[in-house]
TORVOSE-515787 format. One line per 8 residues: number of its first residue (from 1); for each residue x, y, z of N, C-alpha, C, CB. Coordinates in steps of 0.2 Angstrom, whole numbers. Each point is the difference from the previous one (the first is absolute). Glycine has a CB too. Example, Ala and Ser with C-alpha at 12.3 -4.5 7.8 and 13.67 -1.06 7.14 Angstrom:
<sites>
1	66 -28 39 -4 6 0 4 6 0 -9 -6 6 ~ 7 11 -10 4 6 1 -4 5 3 6 -3 -10 .
</sites>
This chain:
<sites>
1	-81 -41 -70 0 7 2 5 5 -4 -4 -4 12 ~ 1 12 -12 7 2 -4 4 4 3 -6 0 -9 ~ 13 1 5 6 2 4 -4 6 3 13 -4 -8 ~ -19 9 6 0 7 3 -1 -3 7 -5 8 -10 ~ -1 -13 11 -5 -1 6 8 -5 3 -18 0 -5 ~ 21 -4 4 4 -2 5 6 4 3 -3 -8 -5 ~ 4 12 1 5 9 3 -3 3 5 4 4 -12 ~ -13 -3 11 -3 4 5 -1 -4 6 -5 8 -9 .
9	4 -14 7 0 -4 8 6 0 0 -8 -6 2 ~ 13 6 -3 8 -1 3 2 5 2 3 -8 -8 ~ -5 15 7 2 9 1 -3 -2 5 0 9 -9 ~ -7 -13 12 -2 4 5 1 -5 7 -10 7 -8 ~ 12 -13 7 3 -3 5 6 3 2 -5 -9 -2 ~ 11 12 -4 3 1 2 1 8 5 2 -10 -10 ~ -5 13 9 -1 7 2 -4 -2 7 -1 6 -13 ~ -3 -9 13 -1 -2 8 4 -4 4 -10 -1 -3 .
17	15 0 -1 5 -4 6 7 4 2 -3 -13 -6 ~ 4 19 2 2 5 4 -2 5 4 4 -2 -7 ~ 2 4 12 -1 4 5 -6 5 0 13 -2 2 ~ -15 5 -8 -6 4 2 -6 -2 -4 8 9 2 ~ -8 -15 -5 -6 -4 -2 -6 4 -2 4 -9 8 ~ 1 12 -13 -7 4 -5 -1 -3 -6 3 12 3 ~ -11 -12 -3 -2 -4 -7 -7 3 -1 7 -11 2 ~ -5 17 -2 -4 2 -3 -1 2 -6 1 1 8 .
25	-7 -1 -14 2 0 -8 5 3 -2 -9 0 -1 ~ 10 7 6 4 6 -4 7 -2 1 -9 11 2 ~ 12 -15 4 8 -4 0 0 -5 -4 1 1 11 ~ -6 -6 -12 0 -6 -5 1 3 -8 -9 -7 9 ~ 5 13 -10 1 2 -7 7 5 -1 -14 -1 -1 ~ 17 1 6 7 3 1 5 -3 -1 -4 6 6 ~ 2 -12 -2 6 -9 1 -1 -1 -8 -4 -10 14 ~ -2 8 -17 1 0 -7 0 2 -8 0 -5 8 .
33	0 13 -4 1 3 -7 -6 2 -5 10 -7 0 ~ -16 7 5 -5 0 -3 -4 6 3 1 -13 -3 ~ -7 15 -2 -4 8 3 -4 -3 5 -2 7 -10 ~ -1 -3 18 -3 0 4 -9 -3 -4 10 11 7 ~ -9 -9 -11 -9 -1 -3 1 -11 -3 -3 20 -7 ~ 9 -20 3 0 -5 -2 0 -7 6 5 8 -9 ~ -1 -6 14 2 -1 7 -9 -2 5 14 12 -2 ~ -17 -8 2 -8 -1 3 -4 -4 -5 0 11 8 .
41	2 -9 -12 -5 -6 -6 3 -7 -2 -4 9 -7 ~ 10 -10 10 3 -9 1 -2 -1 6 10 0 -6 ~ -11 4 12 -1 -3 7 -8 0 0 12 5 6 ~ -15 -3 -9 -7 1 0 -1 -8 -4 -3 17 0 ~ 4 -17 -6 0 -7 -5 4 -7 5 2 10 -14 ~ 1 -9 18 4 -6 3 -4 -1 5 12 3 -3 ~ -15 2 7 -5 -1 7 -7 -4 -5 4 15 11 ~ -6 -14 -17 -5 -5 0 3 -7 -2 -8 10 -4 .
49	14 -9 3 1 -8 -1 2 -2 7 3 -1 -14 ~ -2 2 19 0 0 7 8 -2 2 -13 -3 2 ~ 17 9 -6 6 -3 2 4 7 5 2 -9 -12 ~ -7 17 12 2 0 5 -7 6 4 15 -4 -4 ~ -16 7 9 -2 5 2 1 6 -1 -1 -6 4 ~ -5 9 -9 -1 9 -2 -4 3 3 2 -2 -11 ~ 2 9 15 -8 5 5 6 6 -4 -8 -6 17 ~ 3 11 -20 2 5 -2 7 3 6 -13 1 -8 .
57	16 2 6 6 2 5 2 -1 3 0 3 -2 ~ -1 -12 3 5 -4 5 4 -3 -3 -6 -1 8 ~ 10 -3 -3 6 -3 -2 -3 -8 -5 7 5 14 ~ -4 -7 -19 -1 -7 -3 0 -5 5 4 3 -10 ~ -8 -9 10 1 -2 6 -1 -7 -5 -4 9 11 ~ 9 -16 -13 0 -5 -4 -4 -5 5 11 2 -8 ~ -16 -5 4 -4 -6 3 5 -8 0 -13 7 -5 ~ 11 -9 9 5 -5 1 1 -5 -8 -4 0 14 .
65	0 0 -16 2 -2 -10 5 5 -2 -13 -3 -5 ~ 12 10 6 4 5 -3 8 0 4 -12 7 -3 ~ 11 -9 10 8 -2 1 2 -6 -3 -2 5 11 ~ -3 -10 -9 4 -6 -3 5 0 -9 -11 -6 9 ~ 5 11 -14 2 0 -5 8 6 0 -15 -4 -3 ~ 15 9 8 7 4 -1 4 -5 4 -3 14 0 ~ 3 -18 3 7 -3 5 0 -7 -5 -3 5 16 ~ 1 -7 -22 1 -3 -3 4 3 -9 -10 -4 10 .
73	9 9 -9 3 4 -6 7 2 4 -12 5 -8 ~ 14 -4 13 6 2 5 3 -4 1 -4 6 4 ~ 1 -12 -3 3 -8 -1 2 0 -5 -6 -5 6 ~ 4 4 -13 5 1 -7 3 5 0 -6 -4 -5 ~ 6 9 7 4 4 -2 6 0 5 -8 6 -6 ~ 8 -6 12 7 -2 5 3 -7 -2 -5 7 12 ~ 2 -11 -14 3 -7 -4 4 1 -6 -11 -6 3 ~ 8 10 -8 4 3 -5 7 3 1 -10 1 -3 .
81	5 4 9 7 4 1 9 -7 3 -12 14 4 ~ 9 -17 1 4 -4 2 6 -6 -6 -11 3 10 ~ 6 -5 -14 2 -3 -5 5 3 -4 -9 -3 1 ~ 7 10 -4 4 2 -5 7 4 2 -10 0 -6 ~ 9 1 13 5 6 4 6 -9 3 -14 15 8 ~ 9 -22 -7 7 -5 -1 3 -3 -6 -3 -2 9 ~ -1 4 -14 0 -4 -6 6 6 -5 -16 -7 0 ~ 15 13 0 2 2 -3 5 8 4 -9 -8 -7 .
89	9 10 16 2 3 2 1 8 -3 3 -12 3 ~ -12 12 -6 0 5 -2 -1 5 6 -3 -4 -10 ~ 1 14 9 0 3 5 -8 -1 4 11 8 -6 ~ -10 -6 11 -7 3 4 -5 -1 -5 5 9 8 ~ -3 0 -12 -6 3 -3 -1 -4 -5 1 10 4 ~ 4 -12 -8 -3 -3 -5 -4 -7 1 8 6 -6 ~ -8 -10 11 -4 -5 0 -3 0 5 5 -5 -6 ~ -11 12 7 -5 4 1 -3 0 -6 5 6 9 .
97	-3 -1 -14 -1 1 -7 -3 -6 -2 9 8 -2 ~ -5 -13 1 -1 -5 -2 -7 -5 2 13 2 -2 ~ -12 -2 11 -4 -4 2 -7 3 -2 8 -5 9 ~ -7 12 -8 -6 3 1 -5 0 -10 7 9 13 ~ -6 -14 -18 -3 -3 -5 -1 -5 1 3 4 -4 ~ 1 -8 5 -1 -8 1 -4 -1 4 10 -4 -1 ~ -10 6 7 -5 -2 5 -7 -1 -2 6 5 8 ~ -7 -1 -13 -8 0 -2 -1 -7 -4 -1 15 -2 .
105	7 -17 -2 0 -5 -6 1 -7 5 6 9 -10 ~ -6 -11 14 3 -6 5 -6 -3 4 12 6 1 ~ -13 -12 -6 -5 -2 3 1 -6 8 -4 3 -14 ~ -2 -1 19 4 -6 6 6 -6 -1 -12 2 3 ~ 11 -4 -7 2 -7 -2 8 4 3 -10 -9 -12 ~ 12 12 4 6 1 0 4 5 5 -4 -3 -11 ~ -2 6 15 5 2 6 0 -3 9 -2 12 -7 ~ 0 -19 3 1 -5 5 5 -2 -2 -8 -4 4 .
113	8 3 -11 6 -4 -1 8 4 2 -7 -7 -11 ~ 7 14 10 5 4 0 1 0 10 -3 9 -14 ~ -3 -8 17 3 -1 5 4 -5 4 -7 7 -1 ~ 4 -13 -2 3 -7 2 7 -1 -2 -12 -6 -1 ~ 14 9 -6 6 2 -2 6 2 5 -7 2 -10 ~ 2 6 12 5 4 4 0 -1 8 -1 7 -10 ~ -3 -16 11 0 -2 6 -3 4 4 9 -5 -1 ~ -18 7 -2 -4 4 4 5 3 4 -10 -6 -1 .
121	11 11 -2 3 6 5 -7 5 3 13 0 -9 ~ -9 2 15 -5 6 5 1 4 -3 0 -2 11 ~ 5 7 -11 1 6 -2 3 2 -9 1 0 14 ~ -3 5 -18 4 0 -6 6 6 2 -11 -4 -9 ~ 13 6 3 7 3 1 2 6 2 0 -6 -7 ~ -7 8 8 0 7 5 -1 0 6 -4 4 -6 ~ 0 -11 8 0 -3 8 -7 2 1 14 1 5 ~ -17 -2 -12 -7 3 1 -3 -9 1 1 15 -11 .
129	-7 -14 16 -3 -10 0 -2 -3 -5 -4 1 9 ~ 5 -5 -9 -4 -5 -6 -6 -3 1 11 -3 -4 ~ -18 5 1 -5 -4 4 -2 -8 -3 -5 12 3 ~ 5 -15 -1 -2 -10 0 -4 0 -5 -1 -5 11 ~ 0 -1 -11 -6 -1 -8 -6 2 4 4 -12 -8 ~ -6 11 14 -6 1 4 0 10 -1 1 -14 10 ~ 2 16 -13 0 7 1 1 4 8 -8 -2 -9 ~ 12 -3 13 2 2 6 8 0 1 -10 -4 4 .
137	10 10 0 9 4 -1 0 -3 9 1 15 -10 ~ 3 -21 11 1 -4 6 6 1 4 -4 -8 -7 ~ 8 15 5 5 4 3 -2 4 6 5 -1 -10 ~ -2 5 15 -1 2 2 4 7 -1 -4 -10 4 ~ 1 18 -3 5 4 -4 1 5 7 -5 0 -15 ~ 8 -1 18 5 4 5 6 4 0 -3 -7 4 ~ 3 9 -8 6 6 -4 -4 7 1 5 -9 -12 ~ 1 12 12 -2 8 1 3 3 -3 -2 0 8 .
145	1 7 -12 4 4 -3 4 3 3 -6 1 -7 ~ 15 -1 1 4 2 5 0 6 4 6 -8 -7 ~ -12 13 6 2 7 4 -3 -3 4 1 11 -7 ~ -4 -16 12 -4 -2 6 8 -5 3 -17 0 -4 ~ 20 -1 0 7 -3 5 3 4 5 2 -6 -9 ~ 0 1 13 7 4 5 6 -1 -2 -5 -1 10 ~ 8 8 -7 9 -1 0 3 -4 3 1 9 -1 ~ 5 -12 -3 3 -6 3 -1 -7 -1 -1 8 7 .
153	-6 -8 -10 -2 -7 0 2 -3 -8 -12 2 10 ~ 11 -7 -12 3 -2 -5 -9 -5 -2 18 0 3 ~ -19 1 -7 -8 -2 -7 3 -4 -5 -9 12 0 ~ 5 -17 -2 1 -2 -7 -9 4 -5 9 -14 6 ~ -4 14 -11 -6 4 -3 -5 -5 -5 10 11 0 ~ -17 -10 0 -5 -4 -1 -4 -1 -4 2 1 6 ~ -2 8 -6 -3 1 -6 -1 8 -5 -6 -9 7 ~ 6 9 -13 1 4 -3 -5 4 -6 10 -5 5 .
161	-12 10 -1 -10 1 -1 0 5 -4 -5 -2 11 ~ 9 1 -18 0 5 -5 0 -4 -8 7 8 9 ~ -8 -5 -14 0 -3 -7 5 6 -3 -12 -8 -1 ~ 14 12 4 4 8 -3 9 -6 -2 -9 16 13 ~ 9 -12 -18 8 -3 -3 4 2 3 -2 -1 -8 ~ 2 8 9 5 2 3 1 -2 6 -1 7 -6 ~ -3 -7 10 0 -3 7 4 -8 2 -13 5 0 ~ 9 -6 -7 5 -6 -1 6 -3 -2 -9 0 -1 .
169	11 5 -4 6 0 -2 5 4 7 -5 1 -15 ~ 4 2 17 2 4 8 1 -8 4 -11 15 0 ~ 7 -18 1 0 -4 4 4 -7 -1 -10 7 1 ~ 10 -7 -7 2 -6 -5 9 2 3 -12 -1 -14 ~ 15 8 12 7 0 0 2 2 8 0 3 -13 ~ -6 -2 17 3 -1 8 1 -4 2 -4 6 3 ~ 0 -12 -6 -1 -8 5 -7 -1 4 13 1 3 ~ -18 5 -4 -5 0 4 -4 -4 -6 1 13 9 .
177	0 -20 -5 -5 -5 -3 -3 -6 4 7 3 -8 ~ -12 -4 8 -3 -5 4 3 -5 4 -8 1 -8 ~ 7 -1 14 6 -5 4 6 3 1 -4 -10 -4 ~ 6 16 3 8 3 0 -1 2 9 3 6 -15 ~ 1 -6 17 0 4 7 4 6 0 -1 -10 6 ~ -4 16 -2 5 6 1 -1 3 6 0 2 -10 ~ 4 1 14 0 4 6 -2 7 -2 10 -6 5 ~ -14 9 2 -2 4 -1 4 5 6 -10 -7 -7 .
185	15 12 2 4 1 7 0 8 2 9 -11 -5 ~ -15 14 0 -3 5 4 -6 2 -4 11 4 4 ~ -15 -1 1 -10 1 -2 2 10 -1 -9 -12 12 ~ 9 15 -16 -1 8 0 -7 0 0 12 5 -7 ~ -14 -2 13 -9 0 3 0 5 -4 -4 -4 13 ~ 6 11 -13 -4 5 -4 3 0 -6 -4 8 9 ~ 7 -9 -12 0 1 -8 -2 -8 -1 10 11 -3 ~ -12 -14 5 -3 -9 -2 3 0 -4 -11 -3 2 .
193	19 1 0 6 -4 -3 3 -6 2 3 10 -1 ~ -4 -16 0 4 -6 3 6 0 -3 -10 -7 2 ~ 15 6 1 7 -2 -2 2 -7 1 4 11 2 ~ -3 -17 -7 -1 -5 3 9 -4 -4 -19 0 2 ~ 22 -4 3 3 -5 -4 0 -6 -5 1 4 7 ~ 4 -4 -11 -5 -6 -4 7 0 -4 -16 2 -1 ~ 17 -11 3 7 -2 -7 6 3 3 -7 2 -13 ~ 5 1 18 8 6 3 -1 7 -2 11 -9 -3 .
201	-16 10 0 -1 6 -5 -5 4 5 3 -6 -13 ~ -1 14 14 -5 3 2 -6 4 -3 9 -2 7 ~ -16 1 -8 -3 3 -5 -6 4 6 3 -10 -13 ~ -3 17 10 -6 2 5 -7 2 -6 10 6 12 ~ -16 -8 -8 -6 0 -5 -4 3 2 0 -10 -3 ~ -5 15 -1 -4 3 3 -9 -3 -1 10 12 -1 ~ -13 -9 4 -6 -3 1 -3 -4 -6 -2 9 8 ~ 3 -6 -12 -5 -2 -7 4 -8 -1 -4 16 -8 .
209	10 -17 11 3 -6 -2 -3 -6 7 11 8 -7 ~ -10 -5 11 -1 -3 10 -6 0 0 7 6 7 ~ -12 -4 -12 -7 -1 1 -1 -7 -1 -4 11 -3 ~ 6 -12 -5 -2 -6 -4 7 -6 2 -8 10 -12 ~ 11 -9 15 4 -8 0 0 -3 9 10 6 -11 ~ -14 -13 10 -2 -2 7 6 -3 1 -12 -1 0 ~ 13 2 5 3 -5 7 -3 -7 3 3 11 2 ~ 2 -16 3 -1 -2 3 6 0 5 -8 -5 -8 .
217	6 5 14 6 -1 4 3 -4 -1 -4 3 7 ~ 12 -2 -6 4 -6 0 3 -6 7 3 8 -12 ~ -8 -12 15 1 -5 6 6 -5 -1 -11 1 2 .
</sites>
């Protein structure tokens, strides 16, 4: 299959597995960079090879081939990412960058073999899931973004729902990293400010940060 048609199934799982699960041509052709018109003549061409469901302006809807085929290219690519981020401790973004080529190039064999390396890991380095050779994600995802946390309580953080650099580089020199634990030691409801602890250090985030970084309580 080619990298275009595995991007457009991979945009559109992914765009359905966020909070406002739009997948509609005109969001998919925005996820990747492409014109609205280009955008309905891939999803029209992909619904005849039955990988997903096209009704003029509605949402893409992937047929179960067409999921299996994105949670398979997601599978290479969170593998990748996992690999190179312990092989070489590069950043976030760049081994996003990076994965986001390789994945196309990697055939099954070899991202069994990478995962049996890295002791089939669940999650990669964003705490994003890793799905099985079966194309199943066997985790459970109970994390919340930190503007839904309460004051007081202390989270470990789970996940981190960005490819932006700066985000990452931001994140990289606080400590806000997968598995780190922080307090959350005040909520500011109307300006949607979290001030949270972390390292001893006090850092306050505003939404566009609190949206995208999950939590887990810490028990």
């Amino acid at each position: 299959m080619s990298v275009a048609i595995e991007n457009f199934v991979k945009a559109i799982y992914k765009n359905g597995k966020r909070d406002n699960n739009d997948t509609k041509p005109g969001s998919i052709a925005k996820e990747l960079g492409i014109s609205n018109a280009a955008a309905t003549d891939m999803a029209k061409k992909l619904a005849t090879k039955d990988l997903l469901h096209y009704q003029k302006y509605q949402k893409l809807e992937l047929t179960d081939k067409g999921t299996k085929m994105a949670l398979n290219v997601v599978r290479k690519h969170r593998l990748w990412e996992s690999l190179l981020f312990k092989m070489f401790d590069m950043s976030l973004h760049d081994i996003h960058r990076e994965a986001e080529l390789l994945e196309h190039q990697t055939s099954d064999l070899l991202a069994n073999k990478i995962s049996a390396y890295l002791g089939n890991p669940k999650f990669d380095p964003h705490g994003d899931p890793i799905p099985n050779e079966d194309g199943q994600i066997t985790t459970t995802d109970t994390s919340i973004a930190m503007s839904q946390t309460s004051e007081g309580k202390t989270y470990i953080i789970s996940r981190l729902m960005s490819d932006d650099k700066e985000f990452f580089d931001f994140c990289a020199q606080h400590g806000l990293k997968y598995g780190n634990t922080i307090l959350i030691s005040k909520q500011f409801t109307t300006n949607k400010m979290t001030q949270i602890l972390i390292n001893n250090n006090t850092i306050i985030l505003n939404e566009d940060f609190t949206s995208i970084i999950y939590v887990n309580e810490h028990h």
